[in-house]
Chimera marker file (.cmm) of the C-alpha trace (Angstrom):
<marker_set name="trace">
<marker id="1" x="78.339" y="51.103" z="145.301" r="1" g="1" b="0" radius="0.5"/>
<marker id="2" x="75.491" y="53.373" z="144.527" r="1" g="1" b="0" radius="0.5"/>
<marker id="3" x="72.484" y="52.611" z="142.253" r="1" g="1" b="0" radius="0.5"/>
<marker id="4" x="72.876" y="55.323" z="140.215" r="1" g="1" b="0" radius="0.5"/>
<marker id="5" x="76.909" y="54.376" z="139.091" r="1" g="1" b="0" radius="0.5"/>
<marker id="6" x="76.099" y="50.660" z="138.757" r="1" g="1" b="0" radius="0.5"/>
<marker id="7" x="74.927" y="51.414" z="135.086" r="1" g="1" b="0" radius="0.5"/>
<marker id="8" x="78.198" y="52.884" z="133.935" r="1" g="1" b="0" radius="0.5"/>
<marker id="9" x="81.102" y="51.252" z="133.451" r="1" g="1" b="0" radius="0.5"/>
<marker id="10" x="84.669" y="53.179" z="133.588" r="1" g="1" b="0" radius="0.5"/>
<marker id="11" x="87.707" y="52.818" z="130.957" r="1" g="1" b="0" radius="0.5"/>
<marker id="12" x="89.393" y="49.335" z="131.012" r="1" g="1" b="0" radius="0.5"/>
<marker id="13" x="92.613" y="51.373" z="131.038" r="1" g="1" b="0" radius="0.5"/>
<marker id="14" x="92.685" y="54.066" z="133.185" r="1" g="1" b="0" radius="0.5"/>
<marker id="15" x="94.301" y="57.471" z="131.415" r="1" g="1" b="0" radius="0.5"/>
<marker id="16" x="96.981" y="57.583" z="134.171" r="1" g="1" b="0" radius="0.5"/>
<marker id="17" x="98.115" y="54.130" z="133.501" r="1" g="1" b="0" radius="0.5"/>
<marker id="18" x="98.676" y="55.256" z="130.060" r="1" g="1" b="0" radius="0.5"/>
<marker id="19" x="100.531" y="58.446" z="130.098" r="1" g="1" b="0" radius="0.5"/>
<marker id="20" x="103.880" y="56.735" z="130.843" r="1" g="1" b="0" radius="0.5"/>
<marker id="21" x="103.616" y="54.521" z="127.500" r="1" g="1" b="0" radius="0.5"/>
<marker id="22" x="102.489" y="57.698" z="125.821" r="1" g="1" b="0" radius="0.5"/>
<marker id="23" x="105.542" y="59.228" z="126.800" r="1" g="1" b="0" radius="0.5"/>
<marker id="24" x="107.985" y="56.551" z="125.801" r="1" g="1" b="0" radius="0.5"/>
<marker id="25" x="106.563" y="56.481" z="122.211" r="1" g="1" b="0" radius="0.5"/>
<marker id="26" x="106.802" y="60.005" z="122.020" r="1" g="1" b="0" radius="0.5"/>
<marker id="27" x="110.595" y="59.942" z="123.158" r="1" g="1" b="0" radius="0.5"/>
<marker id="28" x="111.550" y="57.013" z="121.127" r="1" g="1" b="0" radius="0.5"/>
<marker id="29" x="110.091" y="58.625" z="117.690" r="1" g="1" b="0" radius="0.5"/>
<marker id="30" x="111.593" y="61.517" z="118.787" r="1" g="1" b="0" radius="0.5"/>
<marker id="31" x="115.196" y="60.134" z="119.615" r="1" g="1" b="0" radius="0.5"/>
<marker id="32" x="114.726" y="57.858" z="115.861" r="1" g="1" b="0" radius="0.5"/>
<marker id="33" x="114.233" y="61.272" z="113.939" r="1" g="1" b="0" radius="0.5"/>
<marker id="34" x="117.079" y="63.248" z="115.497" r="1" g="1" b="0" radius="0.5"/>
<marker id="35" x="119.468" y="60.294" z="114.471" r="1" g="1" b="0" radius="0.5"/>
<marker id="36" x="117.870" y="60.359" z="110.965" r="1" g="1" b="0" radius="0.5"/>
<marker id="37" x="118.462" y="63.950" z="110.923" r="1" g="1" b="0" radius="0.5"/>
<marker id="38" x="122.258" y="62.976" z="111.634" r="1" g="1" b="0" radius="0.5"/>
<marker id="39" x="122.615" y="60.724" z="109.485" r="1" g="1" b="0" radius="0.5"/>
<marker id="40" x="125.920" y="61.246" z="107.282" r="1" g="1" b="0" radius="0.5"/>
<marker id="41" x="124.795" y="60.744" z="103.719" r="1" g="1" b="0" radius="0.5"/>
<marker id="42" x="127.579" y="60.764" z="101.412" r="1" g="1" b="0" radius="0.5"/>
<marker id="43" x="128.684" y="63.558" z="99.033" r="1" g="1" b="0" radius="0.5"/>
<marker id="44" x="127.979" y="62.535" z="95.422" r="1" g="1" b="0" radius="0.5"/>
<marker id="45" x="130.704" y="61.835" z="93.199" r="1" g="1" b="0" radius="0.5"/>
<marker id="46" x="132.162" y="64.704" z="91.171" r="1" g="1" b="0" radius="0.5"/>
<marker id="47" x="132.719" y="63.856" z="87.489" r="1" g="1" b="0" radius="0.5"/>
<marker id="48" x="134.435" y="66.183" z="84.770" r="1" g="1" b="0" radius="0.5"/>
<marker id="49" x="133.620" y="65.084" z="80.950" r="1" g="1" b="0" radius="0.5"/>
<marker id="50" x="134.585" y="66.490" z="77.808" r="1" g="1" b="0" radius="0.5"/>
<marker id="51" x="131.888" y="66.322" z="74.670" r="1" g="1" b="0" radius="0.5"/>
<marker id="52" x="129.415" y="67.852" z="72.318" r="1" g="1" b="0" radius="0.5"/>
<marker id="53" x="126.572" y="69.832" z="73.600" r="1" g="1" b="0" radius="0.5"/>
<marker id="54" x="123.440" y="67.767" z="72.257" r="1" g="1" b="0" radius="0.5"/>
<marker id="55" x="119.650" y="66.833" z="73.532" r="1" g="1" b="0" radius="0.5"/>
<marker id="56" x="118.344" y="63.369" z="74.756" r="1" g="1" b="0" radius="0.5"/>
<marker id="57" x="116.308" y="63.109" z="71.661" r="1" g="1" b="0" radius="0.5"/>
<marker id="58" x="119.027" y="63.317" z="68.652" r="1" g="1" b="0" radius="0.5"/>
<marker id="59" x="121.885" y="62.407" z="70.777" r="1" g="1" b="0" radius="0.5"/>
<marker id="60" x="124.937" y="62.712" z="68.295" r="1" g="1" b="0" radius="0.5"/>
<marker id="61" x="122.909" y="62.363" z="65.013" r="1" g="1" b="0" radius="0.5"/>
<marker id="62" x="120.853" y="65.262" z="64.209" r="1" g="1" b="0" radius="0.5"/>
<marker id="63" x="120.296" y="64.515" z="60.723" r="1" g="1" b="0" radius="0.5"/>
<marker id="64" x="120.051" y="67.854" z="59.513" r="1" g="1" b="0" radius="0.5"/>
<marker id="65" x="123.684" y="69.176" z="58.718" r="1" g="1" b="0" radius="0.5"/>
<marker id="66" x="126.086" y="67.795" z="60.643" r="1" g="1" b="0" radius="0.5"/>
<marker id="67" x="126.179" y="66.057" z="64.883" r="1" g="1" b="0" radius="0.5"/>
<marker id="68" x="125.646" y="68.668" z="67.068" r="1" g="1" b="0" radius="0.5"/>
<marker id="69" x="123.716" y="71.145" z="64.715" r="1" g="1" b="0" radius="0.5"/>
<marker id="70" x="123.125" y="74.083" z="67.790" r="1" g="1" b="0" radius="0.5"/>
<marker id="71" x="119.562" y="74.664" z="66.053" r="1" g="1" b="0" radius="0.5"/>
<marker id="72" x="118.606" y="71.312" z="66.842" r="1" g="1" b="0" radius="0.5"/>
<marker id="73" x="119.614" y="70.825" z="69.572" r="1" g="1" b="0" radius="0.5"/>
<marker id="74" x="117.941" y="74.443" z="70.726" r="1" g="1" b="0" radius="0.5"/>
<marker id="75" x="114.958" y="73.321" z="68.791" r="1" g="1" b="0" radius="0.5"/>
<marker id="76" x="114.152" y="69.627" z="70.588" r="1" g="1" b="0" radius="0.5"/>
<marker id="77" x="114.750" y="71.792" z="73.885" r="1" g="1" b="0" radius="0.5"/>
<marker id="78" x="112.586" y="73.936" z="73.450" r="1" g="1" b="0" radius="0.5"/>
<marker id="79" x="110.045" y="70.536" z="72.596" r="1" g="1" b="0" radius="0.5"/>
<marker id="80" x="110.635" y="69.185" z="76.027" r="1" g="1" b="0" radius="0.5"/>
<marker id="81" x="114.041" y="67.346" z="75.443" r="1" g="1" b="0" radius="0.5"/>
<marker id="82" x="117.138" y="67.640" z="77.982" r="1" g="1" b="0" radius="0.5"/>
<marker id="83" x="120.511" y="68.768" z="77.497" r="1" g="1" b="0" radius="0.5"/>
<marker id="84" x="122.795" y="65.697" z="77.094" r="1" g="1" b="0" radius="0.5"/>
<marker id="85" x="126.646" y="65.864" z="76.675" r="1" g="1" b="0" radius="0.5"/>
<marker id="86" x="127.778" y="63.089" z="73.923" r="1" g="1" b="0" radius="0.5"/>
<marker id="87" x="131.309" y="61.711" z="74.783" r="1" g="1" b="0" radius="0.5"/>
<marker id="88" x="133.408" y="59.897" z="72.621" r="1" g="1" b="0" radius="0.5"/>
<marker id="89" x="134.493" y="60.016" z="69.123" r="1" g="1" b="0" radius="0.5"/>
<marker id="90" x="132.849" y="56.431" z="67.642" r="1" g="1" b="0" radius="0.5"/>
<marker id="91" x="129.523" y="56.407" z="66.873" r="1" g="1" b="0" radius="0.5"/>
<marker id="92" x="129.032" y="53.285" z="68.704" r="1" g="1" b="0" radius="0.5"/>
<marker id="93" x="131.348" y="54.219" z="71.318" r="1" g="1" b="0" radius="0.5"/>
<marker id="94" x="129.715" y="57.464" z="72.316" r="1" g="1" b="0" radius="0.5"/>
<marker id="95" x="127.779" y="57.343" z="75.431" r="1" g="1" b="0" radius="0.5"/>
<marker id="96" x="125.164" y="59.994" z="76.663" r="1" g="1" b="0" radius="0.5"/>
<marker id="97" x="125.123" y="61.932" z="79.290" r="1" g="1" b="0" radius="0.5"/>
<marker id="98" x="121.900" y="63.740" z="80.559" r="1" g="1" b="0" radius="0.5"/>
<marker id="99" x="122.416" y="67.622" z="82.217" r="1" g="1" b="0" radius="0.5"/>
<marker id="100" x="120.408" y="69.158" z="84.621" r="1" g="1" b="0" radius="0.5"/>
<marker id="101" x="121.459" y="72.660" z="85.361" r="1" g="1" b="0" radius="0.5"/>
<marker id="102" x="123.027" y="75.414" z="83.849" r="1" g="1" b="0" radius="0.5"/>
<marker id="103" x="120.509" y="75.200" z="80.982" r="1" g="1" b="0" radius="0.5"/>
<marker id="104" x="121.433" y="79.150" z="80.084" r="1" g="1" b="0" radius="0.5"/>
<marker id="105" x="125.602" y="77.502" z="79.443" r="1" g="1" b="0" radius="0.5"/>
<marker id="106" x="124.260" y="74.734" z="77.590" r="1" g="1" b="0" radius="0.5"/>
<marker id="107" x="122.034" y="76.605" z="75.557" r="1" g="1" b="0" radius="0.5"/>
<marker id="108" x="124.957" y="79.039" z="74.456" r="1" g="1" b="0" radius="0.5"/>
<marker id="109" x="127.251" y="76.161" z="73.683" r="1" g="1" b="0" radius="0.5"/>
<marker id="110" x="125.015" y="74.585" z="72.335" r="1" g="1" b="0" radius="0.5"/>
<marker id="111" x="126.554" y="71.832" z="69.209" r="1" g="1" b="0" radius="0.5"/>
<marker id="112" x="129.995" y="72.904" z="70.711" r="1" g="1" b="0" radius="0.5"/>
<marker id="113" x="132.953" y="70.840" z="72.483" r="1" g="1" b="0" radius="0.5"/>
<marker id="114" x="132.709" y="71.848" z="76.091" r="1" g="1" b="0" radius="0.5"/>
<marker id="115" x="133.951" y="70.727" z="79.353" r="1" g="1" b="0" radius="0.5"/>
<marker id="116" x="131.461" y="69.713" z="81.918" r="1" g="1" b="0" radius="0.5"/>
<marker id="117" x="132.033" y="69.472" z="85.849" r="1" g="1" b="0" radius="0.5"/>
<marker id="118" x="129.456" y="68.348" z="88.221" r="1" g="1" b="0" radius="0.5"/>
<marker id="119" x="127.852" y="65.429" z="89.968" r="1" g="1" b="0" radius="0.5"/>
<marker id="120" x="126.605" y="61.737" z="89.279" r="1" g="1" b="0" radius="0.5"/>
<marker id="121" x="123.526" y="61.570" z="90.122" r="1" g="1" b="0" radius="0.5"/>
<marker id="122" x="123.120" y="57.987" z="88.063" r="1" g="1" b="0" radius="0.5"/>
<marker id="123" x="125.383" y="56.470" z="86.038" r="1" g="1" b="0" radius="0.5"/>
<marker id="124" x="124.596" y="58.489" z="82.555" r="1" g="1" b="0" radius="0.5"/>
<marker id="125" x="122.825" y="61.954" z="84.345" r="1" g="1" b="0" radius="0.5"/>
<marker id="126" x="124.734" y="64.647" z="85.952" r="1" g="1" b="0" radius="0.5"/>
<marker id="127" x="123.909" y="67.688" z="87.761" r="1" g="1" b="0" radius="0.5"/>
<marker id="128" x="125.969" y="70.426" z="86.251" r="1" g="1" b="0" radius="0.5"/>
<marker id="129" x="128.066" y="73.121" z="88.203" r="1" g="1" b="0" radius="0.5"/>
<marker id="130" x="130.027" y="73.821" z="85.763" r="1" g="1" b="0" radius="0.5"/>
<marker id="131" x="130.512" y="74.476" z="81.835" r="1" g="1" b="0" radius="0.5"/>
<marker id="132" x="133.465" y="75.720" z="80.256" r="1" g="1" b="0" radius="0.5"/>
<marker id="133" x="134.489" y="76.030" z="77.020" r="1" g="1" b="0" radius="0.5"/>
<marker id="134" x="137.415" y="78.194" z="76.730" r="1" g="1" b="0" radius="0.5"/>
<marker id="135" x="140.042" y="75.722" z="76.936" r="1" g="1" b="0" radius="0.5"/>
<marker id="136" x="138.421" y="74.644" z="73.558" r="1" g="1" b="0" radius="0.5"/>
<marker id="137" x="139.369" y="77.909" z="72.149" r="1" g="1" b="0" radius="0.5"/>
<marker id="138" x="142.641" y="78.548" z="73.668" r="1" g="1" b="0" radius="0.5"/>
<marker id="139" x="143.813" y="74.735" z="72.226" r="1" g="1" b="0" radius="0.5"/>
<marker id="140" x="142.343" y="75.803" z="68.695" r="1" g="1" b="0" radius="0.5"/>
<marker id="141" x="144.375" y="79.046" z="68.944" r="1" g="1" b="0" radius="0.5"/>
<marker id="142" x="147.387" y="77.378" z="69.449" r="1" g="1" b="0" radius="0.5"/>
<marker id="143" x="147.127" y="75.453" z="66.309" r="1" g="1" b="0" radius="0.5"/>
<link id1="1" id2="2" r="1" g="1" b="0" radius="0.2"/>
<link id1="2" id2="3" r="1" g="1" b="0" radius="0.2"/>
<link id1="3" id2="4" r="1" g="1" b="0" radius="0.2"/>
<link id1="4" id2="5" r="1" g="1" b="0" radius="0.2"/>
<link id1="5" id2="6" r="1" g="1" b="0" radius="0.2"/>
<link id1="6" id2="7" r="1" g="1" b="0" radius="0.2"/>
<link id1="7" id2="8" r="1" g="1" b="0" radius="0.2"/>
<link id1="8" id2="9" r="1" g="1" b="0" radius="0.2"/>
<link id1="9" id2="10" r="1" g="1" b="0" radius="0.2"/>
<link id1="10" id2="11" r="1" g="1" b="0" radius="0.2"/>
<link id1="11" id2="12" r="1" g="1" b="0" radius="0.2"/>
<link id1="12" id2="13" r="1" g="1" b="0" radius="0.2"/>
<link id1="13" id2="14" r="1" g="1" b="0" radius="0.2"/>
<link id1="14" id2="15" r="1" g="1" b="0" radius="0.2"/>
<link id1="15" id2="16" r="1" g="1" b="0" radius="0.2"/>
<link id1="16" id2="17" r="1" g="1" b="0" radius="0.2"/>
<link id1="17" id2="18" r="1" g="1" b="0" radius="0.2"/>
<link id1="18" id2="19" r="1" g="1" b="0" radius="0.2"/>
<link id1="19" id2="20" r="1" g="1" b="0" radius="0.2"/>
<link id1="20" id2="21" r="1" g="1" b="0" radius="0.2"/>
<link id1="21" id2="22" r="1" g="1" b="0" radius="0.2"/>
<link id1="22" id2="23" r="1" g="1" b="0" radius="0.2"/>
<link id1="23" id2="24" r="1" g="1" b="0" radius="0.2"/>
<link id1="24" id2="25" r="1" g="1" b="0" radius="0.2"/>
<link id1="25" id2="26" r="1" g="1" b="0" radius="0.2"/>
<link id1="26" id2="27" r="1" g="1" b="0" radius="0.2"/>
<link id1="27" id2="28" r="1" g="1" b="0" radius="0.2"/>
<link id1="28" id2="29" r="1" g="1" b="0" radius="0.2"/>
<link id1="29" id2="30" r="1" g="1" b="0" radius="0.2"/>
<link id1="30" id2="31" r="1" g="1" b="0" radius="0.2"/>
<link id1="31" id2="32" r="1" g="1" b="0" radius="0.2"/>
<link id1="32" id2="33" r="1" g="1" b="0" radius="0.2"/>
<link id1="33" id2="34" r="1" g="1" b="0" radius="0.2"/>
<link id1="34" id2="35" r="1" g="1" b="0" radius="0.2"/>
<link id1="35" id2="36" r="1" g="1" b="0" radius="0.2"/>
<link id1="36" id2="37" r="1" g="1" b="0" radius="0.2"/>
<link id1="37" id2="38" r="1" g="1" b="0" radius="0.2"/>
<link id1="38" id2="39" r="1" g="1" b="0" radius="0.2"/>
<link id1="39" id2="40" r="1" g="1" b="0" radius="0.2"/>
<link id1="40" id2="41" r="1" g="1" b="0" radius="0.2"/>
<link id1="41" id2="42" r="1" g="1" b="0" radius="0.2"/>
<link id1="42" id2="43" r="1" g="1" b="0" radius="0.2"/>
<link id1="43" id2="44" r="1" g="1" b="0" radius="0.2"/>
<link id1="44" id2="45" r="1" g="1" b="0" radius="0.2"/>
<link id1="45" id2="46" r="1" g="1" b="0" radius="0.2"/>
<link id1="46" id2="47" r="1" g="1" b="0" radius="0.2"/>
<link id1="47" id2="48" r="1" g="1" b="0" radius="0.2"/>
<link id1="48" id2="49" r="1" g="1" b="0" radius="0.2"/>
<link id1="49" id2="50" r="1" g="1" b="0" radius="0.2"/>
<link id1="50" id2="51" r="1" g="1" b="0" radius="0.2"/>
<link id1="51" id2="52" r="1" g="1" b="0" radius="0.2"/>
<link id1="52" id2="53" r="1" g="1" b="0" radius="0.2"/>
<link id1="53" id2="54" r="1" g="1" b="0" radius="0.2"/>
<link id1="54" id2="55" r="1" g="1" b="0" radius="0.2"/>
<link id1="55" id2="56" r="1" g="1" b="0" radius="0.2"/>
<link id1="56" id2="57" r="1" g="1" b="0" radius="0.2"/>
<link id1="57" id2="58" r="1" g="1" b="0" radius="0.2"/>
<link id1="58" id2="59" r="1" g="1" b="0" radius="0.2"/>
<link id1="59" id2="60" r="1" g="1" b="0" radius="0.2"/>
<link id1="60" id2="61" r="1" g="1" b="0" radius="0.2"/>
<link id1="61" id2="62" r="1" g="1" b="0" radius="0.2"/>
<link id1="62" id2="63" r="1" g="1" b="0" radius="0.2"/>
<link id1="63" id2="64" r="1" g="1" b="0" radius="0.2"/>
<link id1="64" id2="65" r="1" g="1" b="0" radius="0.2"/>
<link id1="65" id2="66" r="1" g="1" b="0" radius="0.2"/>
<link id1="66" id2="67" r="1" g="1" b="0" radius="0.2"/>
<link id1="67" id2="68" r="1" g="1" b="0" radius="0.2"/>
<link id1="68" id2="69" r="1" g="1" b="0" radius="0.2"/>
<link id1="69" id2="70" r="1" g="1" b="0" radius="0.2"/>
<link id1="70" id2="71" r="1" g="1" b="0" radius="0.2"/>
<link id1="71" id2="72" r="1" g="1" b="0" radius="0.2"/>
<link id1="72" id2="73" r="1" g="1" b="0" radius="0.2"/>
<link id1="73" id2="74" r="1" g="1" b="0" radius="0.2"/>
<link id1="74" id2="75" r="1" g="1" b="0" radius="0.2"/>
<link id1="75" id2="76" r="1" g="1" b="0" radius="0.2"/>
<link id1="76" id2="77" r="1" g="1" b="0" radius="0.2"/>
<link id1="77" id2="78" r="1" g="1" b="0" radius="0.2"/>
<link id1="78" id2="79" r="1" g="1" b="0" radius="0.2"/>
<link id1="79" id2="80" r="1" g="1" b="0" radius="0.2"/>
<link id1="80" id2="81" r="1" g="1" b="0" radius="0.2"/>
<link id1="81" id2="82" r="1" g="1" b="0" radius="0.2"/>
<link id1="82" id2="83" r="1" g="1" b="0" radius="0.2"/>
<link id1="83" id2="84" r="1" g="1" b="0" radius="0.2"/>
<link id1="84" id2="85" r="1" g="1" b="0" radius="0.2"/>
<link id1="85" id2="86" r="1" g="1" b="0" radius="0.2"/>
<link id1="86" id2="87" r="1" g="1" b="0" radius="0.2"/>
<link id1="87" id2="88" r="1" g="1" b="0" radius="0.2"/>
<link id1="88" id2="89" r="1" g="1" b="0" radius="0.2"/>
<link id1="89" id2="90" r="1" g="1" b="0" radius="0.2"/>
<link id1="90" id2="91" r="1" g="1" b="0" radius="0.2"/>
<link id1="91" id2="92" r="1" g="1" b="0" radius="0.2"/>
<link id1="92" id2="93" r="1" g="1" b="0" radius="0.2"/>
<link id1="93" id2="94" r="1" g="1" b="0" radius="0.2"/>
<link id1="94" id2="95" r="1" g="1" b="0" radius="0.2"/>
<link id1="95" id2="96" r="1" g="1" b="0" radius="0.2"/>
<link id1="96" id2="97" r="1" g="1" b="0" radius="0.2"/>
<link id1="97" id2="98" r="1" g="1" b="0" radius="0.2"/>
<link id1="98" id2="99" r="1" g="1" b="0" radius="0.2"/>
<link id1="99" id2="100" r="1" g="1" b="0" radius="0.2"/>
<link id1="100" id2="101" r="1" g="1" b="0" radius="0.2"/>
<link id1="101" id2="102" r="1" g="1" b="0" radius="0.2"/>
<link id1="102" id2="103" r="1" g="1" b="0" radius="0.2"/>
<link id1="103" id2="104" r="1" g="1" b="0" radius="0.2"/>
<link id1="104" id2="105" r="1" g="1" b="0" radius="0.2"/>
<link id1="105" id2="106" r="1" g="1" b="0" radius="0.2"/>
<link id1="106" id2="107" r="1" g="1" b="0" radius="0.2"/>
<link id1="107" id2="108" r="1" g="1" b="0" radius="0.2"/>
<link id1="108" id2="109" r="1" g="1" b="0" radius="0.2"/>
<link id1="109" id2="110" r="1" g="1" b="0" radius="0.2"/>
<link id1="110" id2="111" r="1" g="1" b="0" radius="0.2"/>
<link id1="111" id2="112" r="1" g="1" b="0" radius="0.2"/>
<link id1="112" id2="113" r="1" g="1" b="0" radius="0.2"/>
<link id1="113" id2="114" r="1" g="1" b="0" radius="0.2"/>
<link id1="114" id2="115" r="1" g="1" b="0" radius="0.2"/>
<link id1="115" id2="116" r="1" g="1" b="0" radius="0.2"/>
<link id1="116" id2="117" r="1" g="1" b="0" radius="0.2"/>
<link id1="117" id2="118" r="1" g="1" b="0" radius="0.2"/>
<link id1="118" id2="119" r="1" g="1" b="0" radius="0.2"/>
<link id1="119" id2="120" r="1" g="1" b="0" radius="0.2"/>
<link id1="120" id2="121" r="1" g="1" b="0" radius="0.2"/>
<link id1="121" id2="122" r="1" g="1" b="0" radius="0.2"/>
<link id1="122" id2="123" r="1" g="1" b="0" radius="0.2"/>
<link id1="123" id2="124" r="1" g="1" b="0" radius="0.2"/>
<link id1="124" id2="125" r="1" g="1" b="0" radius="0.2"/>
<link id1="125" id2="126" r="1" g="1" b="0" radius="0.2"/>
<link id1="126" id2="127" r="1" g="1" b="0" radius="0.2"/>
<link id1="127" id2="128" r="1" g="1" b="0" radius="0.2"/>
<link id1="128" id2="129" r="1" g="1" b="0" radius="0.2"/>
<link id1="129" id2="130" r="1" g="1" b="0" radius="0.2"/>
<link id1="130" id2="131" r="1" g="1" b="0" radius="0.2"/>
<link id1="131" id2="132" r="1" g="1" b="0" radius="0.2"/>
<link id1="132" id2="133" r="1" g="1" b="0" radius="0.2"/>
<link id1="133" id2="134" r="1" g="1" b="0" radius="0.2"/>
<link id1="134" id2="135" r="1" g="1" b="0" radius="0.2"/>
<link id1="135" id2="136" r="1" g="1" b="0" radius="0.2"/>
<link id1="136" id2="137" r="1" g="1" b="0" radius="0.2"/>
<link id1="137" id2="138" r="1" g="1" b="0" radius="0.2"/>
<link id1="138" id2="139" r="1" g="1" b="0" radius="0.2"/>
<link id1="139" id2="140" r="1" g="1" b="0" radius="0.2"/>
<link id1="140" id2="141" r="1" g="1" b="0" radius="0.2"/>
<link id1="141" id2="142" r="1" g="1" b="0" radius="0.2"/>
<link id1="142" id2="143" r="1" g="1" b="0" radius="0.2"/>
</marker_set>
């Protein structure tokens, strides 16, 4: 050994010793994210309900003329409340759904009987794809 090296000392683990771990790792994060990418996740469930075009604030009783005044409902919008669909014809029965989506559809039908298809996305919100209210209008021209 020469005088001059005796000072320094080398790496405990040499670099080459490490390079195959290094490797491995790499591979195995690798190999865990392409299977996550994989991964089937399952469709959310489609739902179709039938109710009154309201917000999350009033909910069924506006208190100014009558459940499902459209200028309240357009109003607490506009305030920062969501679109929520109230089904059911009890007042204590009715439950409330929130909507995401659409929020052009639910504006127009706003305080109006609609038909609402889209997807649970918990157990009282939905993600709309779908209003429609004609079917409303055909049954009341039937009458």
């Amino acid at each position: 050994m020469k005088v001059e090296d005796a000072g320094r000392r080398g790496p405990t683990t040499p670099l080459l010793k490490m390079v195959p771990v290094l490797i491995l790792s790499a591979m195995t994060i690798l190999s865990v994210a392409i299977a996550a990418g994989f991964a089937i996740i399952p469709p959310r469930p489609t739902v179709t309900l039938t109710g009154i075009v309201s917000d999350s604030v009033c909910g069924g009783d506006h208190g100014i003329r009558a459940p499902g005044d459209p200028e309240c409902t357009r109003a607490c919008v506009a305030l920062g409340a969501q679109y929520a669909l109230m089904v059911g014809k009890i007042r204590v029965g009715k439950k409330m759904y929130l909507l995401h989506g659409h929020e052009a559809d639910l504006d127009r039908f706003a305080g109006k009987e609609v038909r609402v298809m889209g997807r649970a996305l918990g157990p009282y919100t939905i993600i709309v794809d779908e209003v429609d209210h004609s079917y409303t209008e055909a049954a009341g021209g039937m009458n």
